[in-house]
C-alpha positions as CSV (number, residue, x, y, z in Angstrom):
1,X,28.6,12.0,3.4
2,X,28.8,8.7,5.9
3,X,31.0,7.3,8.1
4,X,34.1,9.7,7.3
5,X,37.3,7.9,8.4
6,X,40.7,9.9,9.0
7,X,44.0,8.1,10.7
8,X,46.6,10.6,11.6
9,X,50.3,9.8,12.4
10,X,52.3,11.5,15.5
11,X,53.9,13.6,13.3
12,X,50.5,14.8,12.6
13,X,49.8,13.5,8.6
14,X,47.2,11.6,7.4
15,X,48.0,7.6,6.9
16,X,44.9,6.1,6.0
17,X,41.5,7.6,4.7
18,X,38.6,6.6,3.1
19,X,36.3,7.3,0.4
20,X,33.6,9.6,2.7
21,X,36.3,11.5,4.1
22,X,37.5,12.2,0.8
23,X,34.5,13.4,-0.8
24,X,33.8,15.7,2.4
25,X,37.7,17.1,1.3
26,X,37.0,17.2,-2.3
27,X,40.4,15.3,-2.6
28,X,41.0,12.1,-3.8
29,X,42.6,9.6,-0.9
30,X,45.9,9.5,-2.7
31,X,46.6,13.6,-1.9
32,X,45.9,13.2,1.6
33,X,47.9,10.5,2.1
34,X,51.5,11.7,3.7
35,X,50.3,15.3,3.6
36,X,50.3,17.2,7.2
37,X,46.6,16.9,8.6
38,X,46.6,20.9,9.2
39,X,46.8,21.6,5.5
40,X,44.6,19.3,4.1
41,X,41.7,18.9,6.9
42,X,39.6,21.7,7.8
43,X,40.4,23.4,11.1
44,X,37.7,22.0,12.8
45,X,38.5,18.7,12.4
46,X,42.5,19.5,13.6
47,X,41.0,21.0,16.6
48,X,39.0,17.8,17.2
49,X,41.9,16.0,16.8
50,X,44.0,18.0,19.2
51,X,41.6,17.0,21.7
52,X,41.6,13.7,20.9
53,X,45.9,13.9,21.7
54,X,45.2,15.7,25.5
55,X,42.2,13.3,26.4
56,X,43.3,10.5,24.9
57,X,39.4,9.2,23.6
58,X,36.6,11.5,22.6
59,X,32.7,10.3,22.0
60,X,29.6,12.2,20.4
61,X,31.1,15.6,20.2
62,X,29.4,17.4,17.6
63,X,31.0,20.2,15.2
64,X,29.9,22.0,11.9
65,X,32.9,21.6,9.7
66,X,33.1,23.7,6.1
67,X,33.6,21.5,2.7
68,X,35.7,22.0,0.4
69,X,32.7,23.3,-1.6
70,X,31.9,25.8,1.2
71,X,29.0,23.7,2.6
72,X,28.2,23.3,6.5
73,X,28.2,19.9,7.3
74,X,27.5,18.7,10.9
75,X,29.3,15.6,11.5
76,X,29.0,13.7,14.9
77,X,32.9,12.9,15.7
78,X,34.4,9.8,17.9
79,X,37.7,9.1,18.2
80,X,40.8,7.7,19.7
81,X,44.9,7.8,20.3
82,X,46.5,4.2,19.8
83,X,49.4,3.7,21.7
84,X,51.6,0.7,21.7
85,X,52.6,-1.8,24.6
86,X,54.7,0.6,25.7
87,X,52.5,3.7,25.7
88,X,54.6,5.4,23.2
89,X,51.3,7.4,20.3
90,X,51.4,5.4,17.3
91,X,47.8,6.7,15.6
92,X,45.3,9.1,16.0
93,X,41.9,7.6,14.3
94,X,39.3,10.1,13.9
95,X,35.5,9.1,12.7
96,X,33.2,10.8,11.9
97,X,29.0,10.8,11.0
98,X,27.0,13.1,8.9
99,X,24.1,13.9,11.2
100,X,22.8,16.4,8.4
101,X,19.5,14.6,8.2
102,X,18.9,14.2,11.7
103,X,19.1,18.2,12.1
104,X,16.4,18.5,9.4
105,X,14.3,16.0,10.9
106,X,14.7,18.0,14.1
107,X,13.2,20.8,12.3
108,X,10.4,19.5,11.2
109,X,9.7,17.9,14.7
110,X,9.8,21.7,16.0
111,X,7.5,22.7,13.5
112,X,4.7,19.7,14.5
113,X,5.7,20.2,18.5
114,X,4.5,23.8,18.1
115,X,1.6,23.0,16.5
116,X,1.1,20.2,18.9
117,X,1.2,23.1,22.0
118,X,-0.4,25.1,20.5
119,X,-3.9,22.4,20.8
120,X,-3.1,21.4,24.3
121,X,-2.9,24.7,24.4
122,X,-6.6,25.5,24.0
123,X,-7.4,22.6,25.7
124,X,-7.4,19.3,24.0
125,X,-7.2,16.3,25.3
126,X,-6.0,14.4,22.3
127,X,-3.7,14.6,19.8
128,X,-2.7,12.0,17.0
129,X,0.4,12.8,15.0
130,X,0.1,11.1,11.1
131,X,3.8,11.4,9.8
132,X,3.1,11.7,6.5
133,X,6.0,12.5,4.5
134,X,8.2,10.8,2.0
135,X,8.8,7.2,3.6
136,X,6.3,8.7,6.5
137,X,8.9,7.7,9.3
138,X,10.1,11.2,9.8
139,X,9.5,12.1,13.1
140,X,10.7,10.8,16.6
141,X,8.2,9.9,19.3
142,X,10.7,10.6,22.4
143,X,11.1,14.1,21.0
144,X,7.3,14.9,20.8
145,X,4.9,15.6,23.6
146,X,4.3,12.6,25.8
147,X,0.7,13.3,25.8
148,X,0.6,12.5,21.7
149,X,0.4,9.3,20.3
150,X,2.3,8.8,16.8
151,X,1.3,6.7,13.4
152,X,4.8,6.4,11.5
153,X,5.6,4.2,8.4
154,X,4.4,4.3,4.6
155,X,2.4,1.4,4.1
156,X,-1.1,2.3,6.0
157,X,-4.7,2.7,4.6
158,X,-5.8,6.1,3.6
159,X,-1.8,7.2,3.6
160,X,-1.8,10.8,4.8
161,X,-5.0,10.5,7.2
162,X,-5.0,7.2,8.6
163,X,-6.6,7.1,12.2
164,X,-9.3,10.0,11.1
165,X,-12.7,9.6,12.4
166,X,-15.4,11.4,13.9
167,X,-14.0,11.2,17.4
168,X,-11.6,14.1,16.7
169,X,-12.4,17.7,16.8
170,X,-10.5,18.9,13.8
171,X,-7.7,18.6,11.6
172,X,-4.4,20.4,11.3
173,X,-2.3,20.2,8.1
174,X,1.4,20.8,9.0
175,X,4.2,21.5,6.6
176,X,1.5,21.0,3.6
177,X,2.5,22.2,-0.2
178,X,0.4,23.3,-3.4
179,X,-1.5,20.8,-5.7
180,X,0.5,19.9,-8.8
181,X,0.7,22.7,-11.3
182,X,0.1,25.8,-8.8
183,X,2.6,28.8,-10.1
184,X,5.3,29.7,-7.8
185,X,4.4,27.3,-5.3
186,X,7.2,25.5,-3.4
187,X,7.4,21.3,-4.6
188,X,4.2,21.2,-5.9
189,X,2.7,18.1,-6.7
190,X,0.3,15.5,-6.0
191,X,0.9,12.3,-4.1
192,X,3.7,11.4,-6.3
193,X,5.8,14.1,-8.6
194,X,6.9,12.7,-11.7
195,X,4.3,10.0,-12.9
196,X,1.4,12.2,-11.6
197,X,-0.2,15.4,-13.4
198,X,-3.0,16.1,-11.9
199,X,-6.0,14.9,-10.0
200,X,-9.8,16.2,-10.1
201,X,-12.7,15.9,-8.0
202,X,-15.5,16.4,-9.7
203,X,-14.1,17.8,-12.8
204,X,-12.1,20.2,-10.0
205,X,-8.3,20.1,-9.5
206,X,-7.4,18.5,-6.3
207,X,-4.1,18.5,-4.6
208,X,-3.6,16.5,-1.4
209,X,-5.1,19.7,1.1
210,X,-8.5,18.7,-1.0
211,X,-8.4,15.7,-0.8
212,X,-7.7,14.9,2.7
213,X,-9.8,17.9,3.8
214,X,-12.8,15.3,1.5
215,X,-12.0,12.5,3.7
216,X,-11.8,14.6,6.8
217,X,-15.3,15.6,5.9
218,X,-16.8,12.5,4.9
219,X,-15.8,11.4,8.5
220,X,-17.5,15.2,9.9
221,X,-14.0,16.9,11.1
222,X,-13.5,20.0,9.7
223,X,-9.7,21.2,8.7
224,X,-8.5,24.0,11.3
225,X,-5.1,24.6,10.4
226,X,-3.1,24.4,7.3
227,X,0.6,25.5,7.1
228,X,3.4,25.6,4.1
229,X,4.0,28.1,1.6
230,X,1.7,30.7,0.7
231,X,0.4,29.5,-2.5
232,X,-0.9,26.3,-0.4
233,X,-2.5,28.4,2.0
234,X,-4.3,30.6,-0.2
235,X,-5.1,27.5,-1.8
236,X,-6.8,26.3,1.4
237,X,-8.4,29.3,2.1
238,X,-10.0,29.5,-1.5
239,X,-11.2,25.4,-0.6
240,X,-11.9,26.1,3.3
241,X,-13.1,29.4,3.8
242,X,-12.0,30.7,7.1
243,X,-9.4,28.5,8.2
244,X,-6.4,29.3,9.9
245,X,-3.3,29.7,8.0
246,X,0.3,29.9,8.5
247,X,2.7,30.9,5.6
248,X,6.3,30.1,6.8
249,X,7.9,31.0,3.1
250,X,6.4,32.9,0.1
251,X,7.1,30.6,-3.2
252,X,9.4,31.9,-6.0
253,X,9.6,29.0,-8.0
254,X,9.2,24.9,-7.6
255,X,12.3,24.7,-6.2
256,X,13.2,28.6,-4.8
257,X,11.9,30.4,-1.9
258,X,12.0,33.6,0.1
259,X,12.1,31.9,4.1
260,X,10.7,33.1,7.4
261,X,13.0,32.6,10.2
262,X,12.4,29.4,12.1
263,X,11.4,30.6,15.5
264,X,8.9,33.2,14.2
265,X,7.5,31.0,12.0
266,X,7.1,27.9,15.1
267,X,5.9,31.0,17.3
268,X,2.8,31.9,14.7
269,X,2.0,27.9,14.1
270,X,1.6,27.7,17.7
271,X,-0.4,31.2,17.9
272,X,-2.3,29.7,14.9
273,X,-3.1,26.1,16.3
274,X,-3.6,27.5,19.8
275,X,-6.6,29.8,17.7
276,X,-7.9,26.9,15.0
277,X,-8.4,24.1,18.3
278,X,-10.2,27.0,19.9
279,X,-12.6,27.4,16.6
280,X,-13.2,23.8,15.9
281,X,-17.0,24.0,16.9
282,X,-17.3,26.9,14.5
283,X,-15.6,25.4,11.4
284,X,-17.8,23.3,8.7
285,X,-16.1,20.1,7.3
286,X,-15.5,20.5,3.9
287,X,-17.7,17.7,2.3
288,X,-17.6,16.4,-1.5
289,X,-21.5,15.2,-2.7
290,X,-21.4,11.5,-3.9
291,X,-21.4,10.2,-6.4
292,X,-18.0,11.1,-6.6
293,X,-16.1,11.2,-9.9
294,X,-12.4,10.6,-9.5
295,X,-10.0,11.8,-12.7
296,X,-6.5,11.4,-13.2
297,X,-4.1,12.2,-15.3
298,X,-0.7,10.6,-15.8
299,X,2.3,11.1,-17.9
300,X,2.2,8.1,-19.3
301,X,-0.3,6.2,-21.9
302,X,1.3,2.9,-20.2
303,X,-0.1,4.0,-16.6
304,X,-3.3,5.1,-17.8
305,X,-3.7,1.9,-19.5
306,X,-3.0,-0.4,-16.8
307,X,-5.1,1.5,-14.6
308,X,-7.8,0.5,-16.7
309,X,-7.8,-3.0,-15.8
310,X,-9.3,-1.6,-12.4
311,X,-12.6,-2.8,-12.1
312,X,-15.1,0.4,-12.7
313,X,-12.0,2.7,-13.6
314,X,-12.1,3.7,-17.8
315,X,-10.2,5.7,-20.3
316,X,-11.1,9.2,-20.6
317,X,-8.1,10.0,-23.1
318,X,-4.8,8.7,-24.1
319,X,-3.2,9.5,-20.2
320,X,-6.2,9.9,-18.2
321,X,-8.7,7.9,-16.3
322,X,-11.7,8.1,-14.2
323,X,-13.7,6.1,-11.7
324,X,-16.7,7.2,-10.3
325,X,-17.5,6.0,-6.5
326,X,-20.8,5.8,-3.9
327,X,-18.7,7.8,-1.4
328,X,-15.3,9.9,-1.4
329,X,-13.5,7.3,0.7
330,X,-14.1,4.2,-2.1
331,X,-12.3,7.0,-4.6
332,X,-9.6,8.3,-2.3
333,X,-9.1,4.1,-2.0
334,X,-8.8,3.5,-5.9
335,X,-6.6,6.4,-6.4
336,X,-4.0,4.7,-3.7
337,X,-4.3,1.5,-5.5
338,X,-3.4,3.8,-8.7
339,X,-0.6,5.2,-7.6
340,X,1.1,2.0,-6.0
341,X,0.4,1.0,-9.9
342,X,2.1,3.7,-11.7
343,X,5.0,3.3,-8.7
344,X,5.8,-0.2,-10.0
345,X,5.7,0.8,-13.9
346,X,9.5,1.3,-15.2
347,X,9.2,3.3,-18.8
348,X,12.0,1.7,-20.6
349,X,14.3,4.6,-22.2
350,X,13.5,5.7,-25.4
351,X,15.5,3.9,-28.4
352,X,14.3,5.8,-31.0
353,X,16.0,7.9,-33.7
């Protein structure tokens, strides 16, 4: 819910509303229309709105208000009392802005400061931050250390590890999850969810820790830290060897797990970076022997078929394809180009009987 809009009379009901305030209500507009604000708003908003009537003009307070549904929902509030010419109250306009995602997105900037101390920590004098989720524009410089510089934004080469090279020390893979098809591992998948199955090395199944622990290696930088579920960390481990983990929630299902507290889990990243900066020197990269054979296999016979048409890349069954490369980096480059093809391909809804 956006932009929540609620405009209360003196006598305290509700004249005008709009759709986002609504669907926070679970009410269409027409019931709160003419009905008292203290029995259809919840009592955090009324309370807002009481101090809206002694102060006359509130800005940026922030309150958790309860759904209908039952939900916490923080909501940034403004608002105002109108008067008239004659200073007589005519409205009280309350607004209101769902700052749910900025919460999350504080989270997650908790969980990457922590491992970020935890390297200055041991002593580092460097420290590049690759946002790499989603649309990869996640995270908030001004809410990082000053000392780290930031990449942010999707459309970069080498996606996830842009910037690597053999200047840096090591790696740390922050807020990382299972390769597509692990069991009881929290969102697994690979690159993209839906059009992708799976992707192999080598006739080996990679998710994105393999991958990007190959490129780290072709580049001599060994991967120090890895941190998600458990399934991706004993995943790493099995890849790695003796690289430092941190398990912040044990997998149930895809889409179900059993959670570590926040602050214990930021105290043991930072523990665990703090240790894996420390071990750098000891740590071998994890290195993939050209020539390097690069399979993938989709969900769709359309995608494997365009793929095709990539110079060097054939069939190797009705939804699969390979390419075979001099060196990992030339295969990790294909398979972007692969994916940005399956992104574009729309499969038309089935019409069949």
């Amino acid at each position: 819910m956006t932009g929540a809009l609620v405009v209360v009379s003196p006598d305290g009901k509700v004249i005008l509303t709009n759709r986002a305030a609504a669907g926070l209500l679970g009410l269409k507009g027409e019931e709160l229309i003419n009905r008292h604000a203290a029995e259809v708003l919840p009592p955090e908003m009324t309370v807002v709105i009481s101090e809206i009537l002694k102060r006359g003009e509130i800005r940026g307070v922030e309150r958790t208000v309860t759904a209908k549904d039952g939900k916490k929902v923080p909501l940034l509030f403004s608002g105002i009392l109108m008067r008239s010419d004659g200073g007589r109250p005519v409205a009280t306009v309350l607004a209101a802005q769902d700052i749910s995602g900025q919460r999350l997105a504080e989270e997650k900037i908790k969980v990457f400061s922590d491992a970020v101390a935890g390297a200055f920590d041991a002593g580092a004098e460097a420290v590049l931050v690759n946002d790499a989720h989603w649309y990869m524009n996640n995270l908030q410089i001004e809410k990082l250390d000053r000392r780290v510089r930031l990449v942010s934004g999707h459309n970069k080469p080498r996606s996830m590890m842009f910037g690597i090279d053999g200047l840096y020390a090591a790696a740390f893979f922050v807020g990382y999850h299972a390769a597509a098809g692990a069991q009881a591992a929290v969102l697994n998948h690979t690159m993209i969810g839906r059009q992708l199955l799976n992707v192999y090395v080598n006739g080996e199944v990679a998710g994105e820790t393999r991958l990007n622990a190959a490129l780290a290696g072709h580049h001599g930088v060994p991967v120090a830290l890895v941190t998600g579920d458990d399934a991706v960390c004993e995943e790493a481990k099995r890849l790695l060897g003796d690289v430092e983990t941190v398990a912040v929630k044990e997998g149930i299902d895809k889409y179900t797990a059993n959670l570590v507290a926040p602050e214990i889990a930021q105290q043991r990243i930072r523990e665990a970076a703090t240790n894996a900066a420390k071990r750098a020197g000891e740590l071998k990269p994890y290195v993939v022997e050209p020539p390097v054979t690069l399979g993938v296999d989709w969900n769709s016979t359309t995608i494997a078929a365009a793929c095709e048409m990539i110079p060097g890349t054939k069939l190797a069954g009705p939804r699969e394809v390979e390419y075979t490369a001099n060196e990992f980096p030339e295969a990790l480059d294909v398979l972007e180009v692969m994916l940005y093809i399956a992104s574009q391909i729309v499969e038309r809804p089935d019409t069949y009987d």
